[in-house]
C-alpha positions as CSV (number, residue, x, y, z in Angstrom):
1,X,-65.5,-4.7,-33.2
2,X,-62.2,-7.1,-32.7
3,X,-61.0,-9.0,-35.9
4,X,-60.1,-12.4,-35.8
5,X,-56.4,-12.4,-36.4
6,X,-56.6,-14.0,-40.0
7,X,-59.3,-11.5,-41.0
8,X,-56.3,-8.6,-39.8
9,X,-53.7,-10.4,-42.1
10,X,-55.6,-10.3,-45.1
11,X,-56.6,-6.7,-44.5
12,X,-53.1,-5.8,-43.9
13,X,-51.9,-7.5,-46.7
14,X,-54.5,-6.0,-49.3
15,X,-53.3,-2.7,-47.7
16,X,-49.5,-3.3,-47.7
17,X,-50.1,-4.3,-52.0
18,X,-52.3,-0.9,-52.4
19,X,-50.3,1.7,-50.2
20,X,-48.9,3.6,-53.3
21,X,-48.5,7.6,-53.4
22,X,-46.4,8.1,-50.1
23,X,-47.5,8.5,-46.7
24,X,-51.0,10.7,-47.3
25,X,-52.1,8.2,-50.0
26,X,-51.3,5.4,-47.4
27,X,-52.5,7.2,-44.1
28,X,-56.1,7.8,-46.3
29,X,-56.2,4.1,-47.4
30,X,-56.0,2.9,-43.6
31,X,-58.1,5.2,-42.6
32,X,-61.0,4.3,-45.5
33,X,-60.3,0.6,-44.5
34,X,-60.1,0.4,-41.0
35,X,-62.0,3.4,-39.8
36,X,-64.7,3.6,-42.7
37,X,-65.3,0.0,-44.0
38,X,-64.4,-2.2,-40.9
39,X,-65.2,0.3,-38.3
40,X,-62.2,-1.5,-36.0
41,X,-61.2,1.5,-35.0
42,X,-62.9,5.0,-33.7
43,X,-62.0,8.3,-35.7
44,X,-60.7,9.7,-32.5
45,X,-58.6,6.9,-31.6
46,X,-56.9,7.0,-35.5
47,X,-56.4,10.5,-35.6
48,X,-54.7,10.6,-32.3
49,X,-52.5,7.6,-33.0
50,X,-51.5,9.4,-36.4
51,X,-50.8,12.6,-34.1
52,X,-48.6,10.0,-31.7
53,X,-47.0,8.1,-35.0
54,X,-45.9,11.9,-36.1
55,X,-43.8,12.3,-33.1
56,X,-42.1,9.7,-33.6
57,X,-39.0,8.4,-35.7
58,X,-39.6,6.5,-38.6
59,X,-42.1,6.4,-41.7
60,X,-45.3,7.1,-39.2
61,X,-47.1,5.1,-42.0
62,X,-45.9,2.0,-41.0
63,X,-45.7,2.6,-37.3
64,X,-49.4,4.2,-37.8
65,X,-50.6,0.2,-39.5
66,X,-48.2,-1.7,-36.5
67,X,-50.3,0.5,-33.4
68,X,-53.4,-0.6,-35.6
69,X,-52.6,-4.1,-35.0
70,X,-51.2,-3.5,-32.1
71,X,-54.7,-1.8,-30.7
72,X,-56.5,-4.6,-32.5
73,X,-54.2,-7.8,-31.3
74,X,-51.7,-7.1,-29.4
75,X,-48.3,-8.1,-30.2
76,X,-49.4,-10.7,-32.5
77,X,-51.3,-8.0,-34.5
78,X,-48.9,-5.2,-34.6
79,X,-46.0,-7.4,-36.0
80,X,-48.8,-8.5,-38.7
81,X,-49.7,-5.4,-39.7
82,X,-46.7,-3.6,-39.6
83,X,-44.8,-6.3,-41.5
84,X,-47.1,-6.8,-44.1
85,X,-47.1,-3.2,-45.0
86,X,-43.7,-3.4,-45.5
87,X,-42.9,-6.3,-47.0
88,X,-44.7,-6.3,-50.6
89,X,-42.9,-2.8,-51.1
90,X,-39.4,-4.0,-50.2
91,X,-40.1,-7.1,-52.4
92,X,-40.4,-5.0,-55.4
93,X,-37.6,-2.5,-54.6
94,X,-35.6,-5.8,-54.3
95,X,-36.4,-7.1,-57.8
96,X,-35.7,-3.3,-59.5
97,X,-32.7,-2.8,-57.1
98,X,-31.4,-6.7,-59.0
99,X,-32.5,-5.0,-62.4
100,X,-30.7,-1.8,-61.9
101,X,-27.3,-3.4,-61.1
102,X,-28.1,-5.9,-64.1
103,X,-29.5,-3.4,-66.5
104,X,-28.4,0.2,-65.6
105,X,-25.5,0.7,-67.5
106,X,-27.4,0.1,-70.8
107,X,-27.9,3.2,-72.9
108,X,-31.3,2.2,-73.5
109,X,-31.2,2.2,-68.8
110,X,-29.5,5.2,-69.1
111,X,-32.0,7.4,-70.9
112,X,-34.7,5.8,-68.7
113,X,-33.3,6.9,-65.6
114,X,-32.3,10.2,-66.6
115,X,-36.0,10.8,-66.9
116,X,-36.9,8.7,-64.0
117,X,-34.2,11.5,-62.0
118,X,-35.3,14.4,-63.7
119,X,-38.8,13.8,-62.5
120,X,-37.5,13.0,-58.8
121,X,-36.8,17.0,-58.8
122,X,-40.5,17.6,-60.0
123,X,-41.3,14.9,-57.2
124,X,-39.6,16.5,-54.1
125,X,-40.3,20.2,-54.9
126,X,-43.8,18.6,-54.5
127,X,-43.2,17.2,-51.7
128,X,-41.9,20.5,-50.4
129,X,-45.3,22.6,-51.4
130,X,-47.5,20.5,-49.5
131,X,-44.8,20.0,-45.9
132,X,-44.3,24.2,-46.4
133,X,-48.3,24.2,-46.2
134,X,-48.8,21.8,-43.4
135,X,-45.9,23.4,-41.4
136,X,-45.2,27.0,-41.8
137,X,-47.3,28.4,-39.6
138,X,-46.1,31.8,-37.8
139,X,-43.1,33.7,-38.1
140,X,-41.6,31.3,-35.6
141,X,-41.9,28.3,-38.1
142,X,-40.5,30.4,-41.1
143,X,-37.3,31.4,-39.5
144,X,-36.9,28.1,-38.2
145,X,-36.8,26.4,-42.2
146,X,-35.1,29.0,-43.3
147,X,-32.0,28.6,-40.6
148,X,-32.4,25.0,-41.5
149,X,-32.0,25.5,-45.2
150,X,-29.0,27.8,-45.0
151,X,-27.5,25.4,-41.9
152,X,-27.1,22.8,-44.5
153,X,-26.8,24.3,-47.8
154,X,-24.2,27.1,-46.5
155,X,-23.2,26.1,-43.8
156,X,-22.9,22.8,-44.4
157,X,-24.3,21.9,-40.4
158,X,-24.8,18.2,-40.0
159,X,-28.4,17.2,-40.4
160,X,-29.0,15.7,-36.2
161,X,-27.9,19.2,-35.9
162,X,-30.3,20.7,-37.3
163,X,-33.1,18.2,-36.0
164,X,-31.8,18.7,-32.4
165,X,-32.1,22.3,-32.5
166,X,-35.1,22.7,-33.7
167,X,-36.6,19.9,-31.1
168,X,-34.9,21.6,-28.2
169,X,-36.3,25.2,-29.1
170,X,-39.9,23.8,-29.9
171,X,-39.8,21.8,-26.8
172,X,-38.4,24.8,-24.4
173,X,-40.5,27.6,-25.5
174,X,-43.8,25.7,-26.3
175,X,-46.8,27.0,-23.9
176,X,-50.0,25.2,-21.7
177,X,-50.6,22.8,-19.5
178,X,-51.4,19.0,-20.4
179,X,-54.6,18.1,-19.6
180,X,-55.2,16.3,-16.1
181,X,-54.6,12.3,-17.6
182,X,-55.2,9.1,-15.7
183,X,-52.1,7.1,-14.6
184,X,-50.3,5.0,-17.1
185,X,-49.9,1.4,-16.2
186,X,-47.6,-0.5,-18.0
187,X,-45.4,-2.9,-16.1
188,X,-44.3,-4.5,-18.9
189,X,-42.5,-1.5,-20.6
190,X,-38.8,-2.6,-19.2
191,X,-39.3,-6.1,-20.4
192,X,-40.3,-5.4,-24.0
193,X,-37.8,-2.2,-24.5
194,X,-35.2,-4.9,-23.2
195,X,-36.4,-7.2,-26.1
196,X,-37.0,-5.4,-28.7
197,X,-33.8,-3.6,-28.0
198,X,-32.0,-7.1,-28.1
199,X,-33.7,-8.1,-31.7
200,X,-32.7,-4.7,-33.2
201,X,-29.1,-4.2,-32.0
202,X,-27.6,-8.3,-31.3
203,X,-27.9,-8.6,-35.3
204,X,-25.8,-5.4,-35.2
205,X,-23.3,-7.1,-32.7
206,X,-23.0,-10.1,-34.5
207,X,-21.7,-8.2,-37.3
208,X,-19.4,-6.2,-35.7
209,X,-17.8,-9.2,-34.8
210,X,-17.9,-10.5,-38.2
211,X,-16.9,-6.9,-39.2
212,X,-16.3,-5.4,-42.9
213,X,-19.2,-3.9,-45.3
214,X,-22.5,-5.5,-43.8
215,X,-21.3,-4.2,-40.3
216,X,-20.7,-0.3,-41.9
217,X,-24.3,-0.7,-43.5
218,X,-26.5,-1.7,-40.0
219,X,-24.3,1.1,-38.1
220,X,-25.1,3.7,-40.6
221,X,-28.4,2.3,-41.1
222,X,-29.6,1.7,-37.6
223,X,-28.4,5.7,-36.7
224,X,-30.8,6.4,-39.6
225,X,-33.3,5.1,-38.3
226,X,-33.6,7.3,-35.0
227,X,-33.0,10.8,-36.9
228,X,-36.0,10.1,-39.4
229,X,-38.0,12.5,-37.8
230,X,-40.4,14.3,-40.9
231,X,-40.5,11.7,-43.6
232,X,-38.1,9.9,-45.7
233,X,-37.7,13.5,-47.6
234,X,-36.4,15.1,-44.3
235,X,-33.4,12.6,-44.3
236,X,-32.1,12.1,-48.0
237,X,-30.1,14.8,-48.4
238,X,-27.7,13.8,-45.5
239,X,-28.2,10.3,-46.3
240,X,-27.1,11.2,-50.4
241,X,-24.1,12.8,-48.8
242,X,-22.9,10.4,-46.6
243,X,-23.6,7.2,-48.8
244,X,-21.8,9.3,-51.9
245,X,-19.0,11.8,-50.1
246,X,-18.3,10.0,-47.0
247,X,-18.7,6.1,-47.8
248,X,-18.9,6.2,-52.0
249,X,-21.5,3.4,-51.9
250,X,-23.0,5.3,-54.7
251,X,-23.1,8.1,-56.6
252,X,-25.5,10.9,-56.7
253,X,-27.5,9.9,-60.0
254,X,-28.0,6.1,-58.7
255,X,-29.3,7.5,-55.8
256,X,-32.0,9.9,-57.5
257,X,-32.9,6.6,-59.1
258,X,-33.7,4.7,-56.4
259,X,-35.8,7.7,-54.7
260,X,-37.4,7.4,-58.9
261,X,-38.0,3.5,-57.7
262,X,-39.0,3.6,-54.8
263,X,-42.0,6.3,-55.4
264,X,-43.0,3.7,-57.8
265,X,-43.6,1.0,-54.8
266,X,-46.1,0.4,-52.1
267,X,-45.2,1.2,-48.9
268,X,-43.3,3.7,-47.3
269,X,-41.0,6.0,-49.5
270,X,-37.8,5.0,-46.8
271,X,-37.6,1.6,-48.7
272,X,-35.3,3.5,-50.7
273,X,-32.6,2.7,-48.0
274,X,-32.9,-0.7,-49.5
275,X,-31.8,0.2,-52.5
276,X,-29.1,1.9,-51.3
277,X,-27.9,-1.1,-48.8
278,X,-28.4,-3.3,-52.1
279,X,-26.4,-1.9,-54.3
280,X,-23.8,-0.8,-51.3
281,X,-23.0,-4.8,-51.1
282,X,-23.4,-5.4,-54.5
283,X,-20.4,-2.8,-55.7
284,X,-18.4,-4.5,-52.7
285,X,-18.9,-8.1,-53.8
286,X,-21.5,-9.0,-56.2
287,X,-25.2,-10.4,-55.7
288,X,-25.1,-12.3,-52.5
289,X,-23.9,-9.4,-50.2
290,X,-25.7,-7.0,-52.7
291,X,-29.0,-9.0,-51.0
292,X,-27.2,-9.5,-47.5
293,X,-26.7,-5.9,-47.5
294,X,-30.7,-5.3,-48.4
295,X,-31.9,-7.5,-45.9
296,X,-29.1,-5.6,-42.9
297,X,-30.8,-2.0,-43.9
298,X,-34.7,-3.6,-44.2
299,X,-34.2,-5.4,-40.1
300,X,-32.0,-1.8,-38.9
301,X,-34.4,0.4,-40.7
302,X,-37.5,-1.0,-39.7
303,X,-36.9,-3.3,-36.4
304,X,-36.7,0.5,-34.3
305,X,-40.5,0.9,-35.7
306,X,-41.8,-2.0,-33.5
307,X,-39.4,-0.9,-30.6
308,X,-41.1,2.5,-30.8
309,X,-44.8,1.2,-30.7
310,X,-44.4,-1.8,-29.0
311,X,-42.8,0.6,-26.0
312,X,-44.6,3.7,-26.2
313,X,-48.0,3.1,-27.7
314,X,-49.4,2.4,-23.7
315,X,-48.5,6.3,-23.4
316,X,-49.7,7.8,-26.4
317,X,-52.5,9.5,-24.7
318,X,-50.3,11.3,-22.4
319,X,-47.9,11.8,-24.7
320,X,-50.0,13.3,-27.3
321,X,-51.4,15.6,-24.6
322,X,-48.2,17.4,-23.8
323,X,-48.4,20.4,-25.6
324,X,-44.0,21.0,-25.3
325,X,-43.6,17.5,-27.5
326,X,-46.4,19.6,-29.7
327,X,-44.0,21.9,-29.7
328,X,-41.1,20.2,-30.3
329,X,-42.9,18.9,-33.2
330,X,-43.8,21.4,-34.9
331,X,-40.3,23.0,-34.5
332,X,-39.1,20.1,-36.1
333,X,-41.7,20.1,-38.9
334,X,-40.7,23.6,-39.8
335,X,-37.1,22.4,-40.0
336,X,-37.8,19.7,-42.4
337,X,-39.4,22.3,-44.8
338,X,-35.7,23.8,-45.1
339,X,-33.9,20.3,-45.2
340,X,-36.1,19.1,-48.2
341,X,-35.9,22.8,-50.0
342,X,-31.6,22.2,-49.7
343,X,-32.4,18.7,-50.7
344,X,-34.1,20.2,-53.7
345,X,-31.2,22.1,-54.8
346,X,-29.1,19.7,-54.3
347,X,-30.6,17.1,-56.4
348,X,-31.0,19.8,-59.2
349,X,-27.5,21.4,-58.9
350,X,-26.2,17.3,-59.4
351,X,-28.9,16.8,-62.4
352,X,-28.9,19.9,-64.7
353,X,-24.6,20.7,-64.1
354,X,-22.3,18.7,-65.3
355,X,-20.0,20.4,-63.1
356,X,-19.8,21.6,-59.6
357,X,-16.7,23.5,-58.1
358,X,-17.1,24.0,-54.0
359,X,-16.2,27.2,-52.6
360,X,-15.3,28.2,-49.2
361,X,-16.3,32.1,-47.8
362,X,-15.0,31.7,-44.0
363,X,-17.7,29.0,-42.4
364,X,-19.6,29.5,-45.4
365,X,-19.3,26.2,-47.7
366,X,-20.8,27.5,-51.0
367,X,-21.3,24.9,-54.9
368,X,-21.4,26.5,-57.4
369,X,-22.3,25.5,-60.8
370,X,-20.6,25.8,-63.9
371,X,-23.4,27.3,-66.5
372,X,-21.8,25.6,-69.4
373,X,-22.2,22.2,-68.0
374,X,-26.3,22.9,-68.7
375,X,-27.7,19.2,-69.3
376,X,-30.9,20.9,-71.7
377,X,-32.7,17.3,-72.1
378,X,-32.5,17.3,-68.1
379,X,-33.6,20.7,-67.5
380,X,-36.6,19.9,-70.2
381,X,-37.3,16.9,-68.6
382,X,-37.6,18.2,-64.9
383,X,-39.6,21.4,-66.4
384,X,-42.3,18.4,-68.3
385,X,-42.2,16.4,-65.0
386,X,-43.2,19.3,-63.0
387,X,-45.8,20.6,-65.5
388,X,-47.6,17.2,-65.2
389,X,-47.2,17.1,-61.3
390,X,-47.7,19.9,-60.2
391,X,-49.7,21.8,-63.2
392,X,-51.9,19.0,-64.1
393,X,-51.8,17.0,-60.8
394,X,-51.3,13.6,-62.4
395,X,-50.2,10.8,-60.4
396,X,-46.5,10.2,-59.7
397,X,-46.2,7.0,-61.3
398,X,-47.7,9.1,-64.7
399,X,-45.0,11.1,-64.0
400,X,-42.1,8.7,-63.7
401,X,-43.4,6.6,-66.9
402,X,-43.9,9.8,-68.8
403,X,-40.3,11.6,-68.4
404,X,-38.7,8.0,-68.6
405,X,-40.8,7.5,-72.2
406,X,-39.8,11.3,-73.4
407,X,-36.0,11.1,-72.1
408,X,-36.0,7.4,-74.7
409,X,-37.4,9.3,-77.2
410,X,-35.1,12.4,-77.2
411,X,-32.3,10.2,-77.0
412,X,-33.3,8.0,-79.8
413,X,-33.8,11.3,-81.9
């Protein structure tokens, strides 16, 4: 059955305003809606596209809802789809991003956010149980996260590093034979990678003509948005370390913030990079580039997403048939389970220590904390957070409102 194109919008707009939870609660939705209620699409043909989406960069969330359209109506569809699971999310991150900057030196702010932070630790050890489970499987995958944890947290290996490693070794020693598959035809692939190629990166061009912050922020953005391989998680420790060390956009406790905000929003957990674009332009020059700068890191970040299914989605049935870009995969799976444990720590070293002094063994690039620099009311906060999460299993936005609520009241006490 083939939707009429307005029926597809107002699906894919009910969807984009539900798709809280991150990308299992979103990937279920579609699947309950499209697959279950509408029966537009075949459970076959959804779980192989998720499978397709998965080897891709990007949220596969949102690439998953633009191939739906995409399968459904065409071009027309995909853009539809795609966009309107984005844009209700990056709305609301907009609107708290304003509030931050307006609000979020306050004390009352303050005290929210430290609980809103302390429960981002609770949030991404999460995170980290349920990738481990999905992707540790074999000795293999197990050696793989824990080189990737010790690359980054030791040995302080930039994260493409680490992603291209993996990917190569998955790809080179996975085993079988794809399936015989029919010829692709697809004539049209040059012309729309030449397109969508042109509305990604002439935006970018412009502003390097222009030059200064807005330009810095689609360059940093737009290589972002081709090493998101595993999730928004896999990428947020290198990101917090570039946009804090390297380019001081922000510091480490605004940016556990706007992970805190963004788990609170529909759509994909990535619309964090909005926050951080936002209040990139905003520390430079006030409102208007703080939403210039928003609007450069929504069209880098998310423009590659239609370039990736617009191009490849005519392939996915080869592609997903290949057992080496299996392999690759899964390589690349077990390295994310390392980068989010060092992402982890690192959020928790920067929450609970006042104080961090970096030490240097050879090639070894150690931080240590100082003990005496023990935030308590953060440590209690993040222990509470990860009761309710991950003891009780309450929802994250439970979560966030409760540690925000209890961090108010121990600092009013």
């Amino acid at each position: 059955m083939t939707p009429s194109l307005p029926d597809l919008t107002r699906t894919f707009a009910r969807i984009g305003c539900l798709s809280f939870g991150g990308p299992a609660a979103q990937i279920a939705l579609m699947h309950r809606v499209l697959v279950d209620e509408r029966k537009w699409l075949s459970e076959k043909d959804y779980l192989s596209a998720l499978s397709f989406c998965m080897l891709l960069p990007g949220p596969e969330a949102m690439q998953l809802a633009t191939w739906a359209g995409w399968r459904l109506h065409g071009t027309a569809g995909g853009l539809i789809a795609g966009g309107l699971f984005v844009l209700p999310g990056a709305l609301v991150v907009l609107i708290l991003s304003m509030a931050y900057a307006a609000w979020g030196s306050l004390p009352l702010m303050q005290a929210l956010f430290l609980g809103v932070q302390a429960a981002v630790i609770a949030i991404v050890i999460e995170a980290l149980i349920r990738v481990a489970r999905r992707a540790l499987r074999g000795r293999a995958a197990y050696v793989i996260a824990g080189l990737a944890f010790l690359g980054l947290f030791v040995m302080n290996l930039p994260f493409p590093v680490i992603i291209l490693s993996a990917g190569l070794w998955g790809l080179f020693t996975a085993r079988g034979t794809p399936a015989a598959l029919p010829p692709v035809t697809a004539p049209r692939t040059p012309q729309t990678l030449v397109l969508w190629l042109a509305v990604w990166l002439v935006p970018l061009g412009l502003l390097w003509l222009q030059g200064g912050i807005l330009f810095d922020i689609g360059w940093f953005f737009s290589k972002l948005a081709v090493l998101t391989f595993g999730g928004a998680y896999a990428v947020l420790a290198w990101m917090t370390q570039e946009v804090v060390q390297v380019q001081g956009w922000l510091t480490t406790s605004q940016m556990m913030a706007g992970l805190g905000l963004a788990e609170t929003t529909p759509g994909p957990l990535i619309l964090v990079n909005e926050f951080v674009g936002f209040m990139a332009g905003y520390g430079a020059s006030g409102w208007g580039l703080g939403i210039a700068a928003a609007l450069v890191t929504l069209w880098m970040t998310f423009v590659p997403c239609f370039l990736f299914i617009f191009v490849a989605a005519p392939y996915m049935a080869r592609v997903t048939a290949d057992p080496r870009l299996a392999g690759a995969l899964n390589a690349i799976m077990a390295a994310v389970v390392g980068v989010i444990a060092n992402l982890s720590l690192w959020f928790a070293l920067h929450l609970l220590f006042g104080t961090l002094t970096p030490q240097s063994l050879g090639p070894m690039q150690l931080t240590v904390p100082d003990l005496a620099s023990l935030n308590l009311t953060a440590l209690a906060l993040a222990a509470v957070s990860a009761l309710l999460l991950l003891g009780f299993h309450r929802p994250l936005w439970q979560v966030l409102l409760a540690s925000a609520l209890l961090s108010v009241a121990i600092s009013a006490a």
